[in-house]
N, C-alpha and C positions, 0 to 999 in steps of 0.2 A: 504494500500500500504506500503510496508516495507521499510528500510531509500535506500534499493541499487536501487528499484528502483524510489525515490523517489527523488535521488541524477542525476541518468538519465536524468530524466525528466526535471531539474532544469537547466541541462546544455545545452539542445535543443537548446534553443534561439540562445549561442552564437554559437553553433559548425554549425547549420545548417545555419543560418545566415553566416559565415565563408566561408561554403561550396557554397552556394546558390549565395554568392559574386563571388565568384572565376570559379564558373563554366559558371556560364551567363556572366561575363567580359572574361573569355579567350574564350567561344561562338561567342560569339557577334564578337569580333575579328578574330579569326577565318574566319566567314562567311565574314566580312570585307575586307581580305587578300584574300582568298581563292577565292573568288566569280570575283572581276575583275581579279586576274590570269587567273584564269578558263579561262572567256570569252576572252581574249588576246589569251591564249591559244591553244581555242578551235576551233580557223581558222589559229591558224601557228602549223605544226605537231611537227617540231623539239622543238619550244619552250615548248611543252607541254611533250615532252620525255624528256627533260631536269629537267621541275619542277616537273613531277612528280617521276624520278627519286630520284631529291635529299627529295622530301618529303616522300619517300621510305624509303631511308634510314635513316632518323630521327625516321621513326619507329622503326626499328630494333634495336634501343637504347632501353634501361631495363629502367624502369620508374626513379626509385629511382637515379640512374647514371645519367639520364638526368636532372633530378629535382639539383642534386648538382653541373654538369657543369652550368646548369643555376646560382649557386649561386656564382660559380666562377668566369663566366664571367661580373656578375653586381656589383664586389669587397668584394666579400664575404655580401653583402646585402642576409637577411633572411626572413622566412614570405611568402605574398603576392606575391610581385611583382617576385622572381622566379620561384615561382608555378607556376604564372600567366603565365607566358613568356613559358617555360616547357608545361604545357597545350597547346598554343596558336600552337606549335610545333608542337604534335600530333596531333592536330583535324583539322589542315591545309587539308592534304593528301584527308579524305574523301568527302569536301567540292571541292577539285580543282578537283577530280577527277570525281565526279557526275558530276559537270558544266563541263567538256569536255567533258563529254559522253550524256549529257542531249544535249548540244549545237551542237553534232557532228552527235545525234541522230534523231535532225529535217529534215522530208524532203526537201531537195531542191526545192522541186516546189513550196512550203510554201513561201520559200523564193522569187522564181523567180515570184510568182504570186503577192508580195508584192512590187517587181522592177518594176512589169508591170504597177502596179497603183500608180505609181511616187514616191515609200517614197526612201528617204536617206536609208545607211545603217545605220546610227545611228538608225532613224525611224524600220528601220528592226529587229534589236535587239529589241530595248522595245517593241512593238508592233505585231510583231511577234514571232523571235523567242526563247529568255526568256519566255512570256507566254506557249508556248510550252514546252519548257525543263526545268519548273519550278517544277511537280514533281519529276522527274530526282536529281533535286540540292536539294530540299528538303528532299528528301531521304537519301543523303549526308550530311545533316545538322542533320539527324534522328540518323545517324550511330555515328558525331562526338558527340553528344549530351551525348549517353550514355556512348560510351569512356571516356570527358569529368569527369561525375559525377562518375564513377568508380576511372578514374586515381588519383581525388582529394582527395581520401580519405588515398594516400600515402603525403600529405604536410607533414603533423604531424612531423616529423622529423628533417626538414627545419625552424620549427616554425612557421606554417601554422596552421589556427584553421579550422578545417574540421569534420564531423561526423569520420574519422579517428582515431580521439583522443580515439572516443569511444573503437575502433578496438583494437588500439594499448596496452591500458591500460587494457582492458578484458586478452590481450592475457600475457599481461606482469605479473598480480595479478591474470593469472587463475580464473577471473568473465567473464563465459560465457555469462553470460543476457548480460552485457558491450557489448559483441562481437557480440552478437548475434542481440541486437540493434542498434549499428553501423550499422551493414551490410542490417539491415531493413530497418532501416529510409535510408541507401544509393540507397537501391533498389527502394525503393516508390519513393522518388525524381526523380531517372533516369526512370522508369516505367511514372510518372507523365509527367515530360518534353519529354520525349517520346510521348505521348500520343497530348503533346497539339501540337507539330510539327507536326503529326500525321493528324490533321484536318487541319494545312495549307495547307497539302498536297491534303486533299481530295478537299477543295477549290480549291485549284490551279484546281485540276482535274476537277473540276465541274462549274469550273468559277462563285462560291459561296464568296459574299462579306458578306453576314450574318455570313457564318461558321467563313472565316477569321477572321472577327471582334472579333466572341467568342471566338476564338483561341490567340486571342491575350489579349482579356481582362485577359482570364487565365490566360497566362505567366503573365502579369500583375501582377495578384493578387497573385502566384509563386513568386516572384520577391518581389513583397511590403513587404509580410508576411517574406519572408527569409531577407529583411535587415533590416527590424525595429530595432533589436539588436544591429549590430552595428552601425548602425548610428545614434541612441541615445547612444549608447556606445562614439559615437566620441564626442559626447555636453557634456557628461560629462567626461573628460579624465583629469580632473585635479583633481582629487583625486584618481585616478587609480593607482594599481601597478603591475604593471608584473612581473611575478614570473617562471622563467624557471624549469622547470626537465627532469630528462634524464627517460627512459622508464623503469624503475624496481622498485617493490613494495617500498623498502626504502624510493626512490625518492618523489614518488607521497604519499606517507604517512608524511615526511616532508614538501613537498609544501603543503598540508592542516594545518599542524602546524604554518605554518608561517602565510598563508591564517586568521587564526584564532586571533593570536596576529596584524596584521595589522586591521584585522575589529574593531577588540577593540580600536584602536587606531583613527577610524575614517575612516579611508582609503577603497577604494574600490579592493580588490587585483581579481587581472584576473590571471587564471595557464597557463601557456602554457607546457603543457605536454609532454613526451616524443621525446623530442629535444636530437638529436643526443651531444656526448660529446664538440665535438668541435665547433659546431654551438650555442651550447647557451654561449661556451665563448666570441666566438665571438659578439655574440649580447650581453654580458655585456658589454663587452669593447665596444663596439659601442654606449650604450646606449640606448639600443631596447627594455633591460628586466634589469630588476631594481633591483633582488638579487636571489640568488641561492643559495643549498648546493653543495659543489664540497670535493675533496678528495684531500690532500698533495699528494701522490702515481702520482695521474691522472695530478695535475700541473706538477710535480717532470720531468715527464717523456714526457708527451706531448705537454706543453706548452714551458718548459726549456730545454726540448730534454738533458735529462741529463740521463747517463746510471751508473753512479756510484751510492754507498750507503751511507746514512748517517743516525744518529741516528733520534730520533724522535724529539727532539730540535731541532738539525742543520735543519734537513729538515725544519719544521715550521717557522724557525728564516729566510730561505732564500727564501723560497715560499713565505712567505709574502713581504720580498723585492722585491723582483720579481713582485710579484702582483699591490703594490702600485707603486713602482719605474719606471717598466717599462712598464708593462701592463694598467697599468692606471682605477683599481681596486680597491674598499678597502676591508679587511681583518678583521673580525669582533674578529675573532677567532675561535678556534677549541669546536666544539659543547659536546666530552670529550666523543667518541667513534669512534673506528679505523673501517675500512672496507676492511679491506687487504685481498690479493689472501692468499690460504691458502689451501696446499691437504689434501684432507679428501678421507679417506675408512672408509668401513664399519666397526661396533667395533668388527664383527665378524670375520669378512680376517684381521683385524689390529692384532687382538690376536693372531689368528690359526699364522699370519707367523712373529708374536713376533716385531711387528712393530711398534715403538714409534716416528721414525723422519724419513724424508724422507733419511736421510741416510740409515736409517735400508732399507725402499723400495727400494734405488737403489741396496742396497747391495745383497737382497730379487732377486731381478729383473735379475740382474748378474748371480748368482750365483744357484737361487735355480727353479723360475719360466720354466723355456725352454720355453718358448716364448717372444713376447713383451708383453708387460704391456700394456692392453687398459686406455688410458685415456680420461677424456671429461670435454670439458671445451667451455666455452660460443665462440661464433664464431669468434672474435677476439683476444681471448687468444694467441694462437699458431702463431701470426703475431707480437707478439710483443717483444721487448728484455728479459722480465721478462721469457720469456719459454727457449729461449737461454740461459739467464745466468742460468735456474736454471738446465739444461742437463750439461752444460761445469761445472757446481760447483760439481755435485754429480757425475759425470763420466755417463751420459747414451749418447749411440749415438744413432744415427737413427736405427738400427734396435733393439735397446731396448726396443722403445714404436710406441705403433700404438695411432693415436692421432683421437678422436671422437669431431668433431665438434657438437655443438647442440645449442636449446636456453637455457636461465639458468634456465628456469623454468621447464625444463625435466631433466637436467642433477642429482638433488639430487636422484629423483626415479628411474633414471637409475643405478646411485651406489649403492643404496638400494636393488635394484633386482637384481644388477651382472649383467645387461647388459655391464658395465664399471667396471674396476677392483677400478677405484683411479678416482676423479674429481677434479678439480683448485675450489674448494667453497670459498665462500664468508664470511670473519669474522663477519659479523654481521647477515647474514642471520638467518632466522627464523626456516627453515627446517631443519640446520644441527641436533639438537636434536631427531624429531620426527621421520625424518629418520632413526638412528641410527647409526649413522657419528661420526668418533673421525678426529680431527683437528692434523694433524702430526707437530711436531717440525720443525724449519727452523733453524737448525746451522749455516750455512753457510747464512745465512739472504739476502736471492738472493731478495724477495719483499721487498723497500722501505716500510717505512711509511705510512699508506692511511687515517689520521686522518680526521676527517668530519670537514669542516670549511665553515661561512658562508661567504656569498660573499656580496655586493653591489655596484652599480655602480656608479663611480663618481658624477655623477648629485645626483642618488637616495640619497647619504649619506648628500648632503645640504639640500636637503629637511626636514622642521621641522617636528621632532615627528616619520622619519620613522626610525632613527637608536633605536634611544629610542625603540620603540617598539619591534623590532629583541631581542635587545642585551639580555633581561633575558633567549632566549635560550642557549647563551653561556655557556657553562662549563656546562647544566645541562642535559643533557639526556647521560648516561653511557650504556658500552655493553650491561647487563642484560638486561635495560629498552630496550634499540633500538631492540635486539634481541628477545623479548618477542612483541614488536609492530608489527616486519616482522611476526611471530607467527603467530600473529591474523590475516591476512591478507590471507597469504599461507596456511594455516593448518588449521586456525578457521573459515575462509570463512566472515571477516568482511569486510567491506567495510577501503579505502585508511582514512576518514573521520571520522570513528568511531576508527579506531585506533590511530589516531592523539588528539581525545580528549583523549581516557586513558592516551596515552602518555604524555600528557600536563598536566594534571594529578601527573602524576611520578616525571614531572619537578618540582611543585609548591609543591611539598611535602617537609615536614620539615625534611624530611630522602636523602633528595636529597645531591649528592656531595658536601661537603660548599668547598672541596681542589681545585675540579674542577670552579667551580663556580669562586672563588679567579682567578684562573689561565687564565680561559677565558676572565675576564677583561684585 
């Protein structure tokens, strides 16, 4: 078995365990919710056009949207409990909606023949006609079930541990196995729970207490095997440390670096992967996830909502005030390689139209091109100030360029084949070379600074032995090295893990920065 997919296999426990939590607690719930509205509902018309109205329209909410108003409405709390709530939302609908139809689908004489022989309507219900319309709701429980285990594998984001991670990080590092087994093990789970709801159903229908039972031992042993993980994970939570990244190769090639100096150090580090940017600041400052790598650039501009420019000092000198001062962070220092936005063309259009700075392309663009300049750049590029200042600095207006949204991990082979004239690339990335990508000048210095610094969270930094163990990456991993680690990931096909040891590697080498080093302390 090879280390990619041997590294898979090693992280099952936690994702599925993750997943196997979140989907049987927002289930469970669900049925909880769902099941007595139904039956309220399911003898008053209006009340039932009502609920199932608004549980209508909570569908029609886009997962990912719904999953972050959930995180907004519980104070910016991440993880769990918004998934949880999110999930509970959707799989309301299918649950209320069988139990009205299952309950509205009984005959009435069932019922009036149950009047006749003296029971209560309480009696009526349990007794009759629940037993009745228990395939009906079960079916509904069948339908929330797979939605459920589908929708969970969007947490990942949120900071949710789910088979997702798998999803997210294949698609992010271009490892299809990743993707490919995410989306299997997500299948088999919902195919599985599927299946065992499946026999309650035919119980129900057969009035079978054997099936039931087995059907339920199942989910049982569904259920035990998916939490073993974490809930030995909770007994031991005091030498755990959470480690956030956001969803692109650099990221998750650093969270194993660090992963690697905390094991050493004793400590048990858990990743939580591909956490959107502002969610896992949030969970440092809050104290959810115990350190990260972030970017000057990314504080600069989305924590401090600052739209001017400053040098690469000033900038570090006031992100870190900022950080410690008012964010309630601490600042380890800059890791002593930058990750700035950066246009890049091909070296072959960069030549032919004598282009060395983005001045030259707008001048190029104006003047020589007769049409707009496609360009492409990751999918929130073009929302953000950094694309404004940089059309207002070089003179381009909107019908100068036509703007290509995409993810980043298409966009270098889209400029490399001319499907894009020019792409917003990334300085540190891996592919700019193998591409054939030259890096245009920025005179007018419209992108701030985006120096790589580590982060920890206030609690995590009194903890004994855990700054100790971070700090010798300070100062030590330089462009060459980070842009040769992205390399091996995009282009060499290594694994986030195996390129974390070369690069750790690079750091411990007696050819390593000693200026940087210095400076990082």
């Amino acid at each position: 078995m090879n280390e990619n997919l041997q590294e898979l296999f090693a992280n099952l426990p936690a994702y599925l365990g993750g997943h196997v939590l979140l989907s049987v607690a927002a289930l469970a719930a669900a049925v909880a919710v769902g099941l007595p509205l139904g039956i309220v509902a399911g003898r008053r018309p209006r009340l039932a056009e009502v609920a199932l109205t608004v549980a209508g329209v909570i569908q029609t909410v886009p997962s990912l949207a719904l999953l972050a108003l959930m995180m907004v409405a519980l104070g910016g709390l991440i993880g769990f409990w918004p998934a949880f709530l999110a999930l509970l939302l959707y799989s309301v609908l299918p649950v209320l909606a069988n139990t009205v139809v299952g309950i509205r689908g009984v005959d009435p004489a069932m019922t009036e023949a149950a009047r006749g022989l003296g029971m209560s309507d309480r009696q009526a219900l349990w007794r009759v006609i629940l037993p009745l319309a228990a395939p009906v709701i079960l079916g509904g429980v069948r339908t929330a079930t797979v939605l459920v285990v589908g929708t969970a594998t969007l947490a990942t984001p949120i900071g949710g541990q789910s088979l997702g991670n798998y999803i997210f990080a294949g698609i992010a590092t271009l490892n299809h196995t990743a993707t490919v087994f995410g989306c299997v093990a997500a299948a088999l789970l919902a195919v599985g729970l599927d299946q065992l709801v499946r026999l309650l159903e035919v119980a129900a229908r057969r009035r079978s207490r054997r099936i039931a039972l087995a059907a339920l031992a199942g989910v049982l042993v569904v259920v035990a095997a998916g939490l073993y993980e974490p809930v030995t994970r909770w007994f031991r939570k005091h030498d755990r440390v959470v480690i956030a990244s956001a969803s692109f190769t650099e990221q998750y090639t650093l969270s194993h670096a660090m992963s690697r100096k905390l094991e050493a150090a004793g400590f048990r580090p858990e990743r939580r992967q591909g956490m959107a940017y502002g969610v896992q600041h949030l969970a440092l400052q809050r104290g959810e996830v115990d350190c990260l790598v972030t970017y000057t650039g990314d504080v600069w501009t989305l924590l401090m909502k600052r739209h001017d420019y400053a040098d690469p000092e000033t900038t570090l000198a006031e992100v870190k005030r900022f950080l410690e001062e008012d964010f309630g962070v601490v600042c380890l220092g800059r890791l002593g390689f930058e990750n700035a936005y950066a246009v890049a063309l091909p070296e072959a259009r960069a030549r032919s139209w004598d282009t060395k700075s983005i001045t030259d392309l707008a001048r190029y663009t104006r003047e020589r091109l007769g049409r707009p300049l496609r360009v492409g750049a990751d999918t929130g590029f073009f929302h953000q100030k950094e694309w404004r200042r940089l059309k207002d600095k070089y003179g381009l207006r909107d019908g100068d360029v036509e703007t290509v949204a995409m993810d980043p991990t298409l966009m270098y082979a889209a400029a490399s084949e001319g499907q894009v004239d020019a792409i917003i690339a990334f300085g540190s990335d891996g592919r700019i070379e193998p591409f054939g990508l030259r890096l245009l000048d920025d005179p007018e210095q419209v992108f701030p600074p985006y120096d790589a610094i580590l982060l920890v969270s206030r609690a995590a930094a009194d903890r004994p032995g855990l700054v100790e163990s971070l700090r010798p990456l300070v100062g030590s991993i330089d462009q060459k090295a980070m842009r040769e680690a992205n390399r091996r990931v995009d282009v060499g096909k290594e694994t986030p893990r195996q390129a974390a040891r070369w690069l750790l590697a690079q750091c411990e080498s007696p050819l390593s920065n000693p200026e940087n080093r210095q400076e990082g302390k």
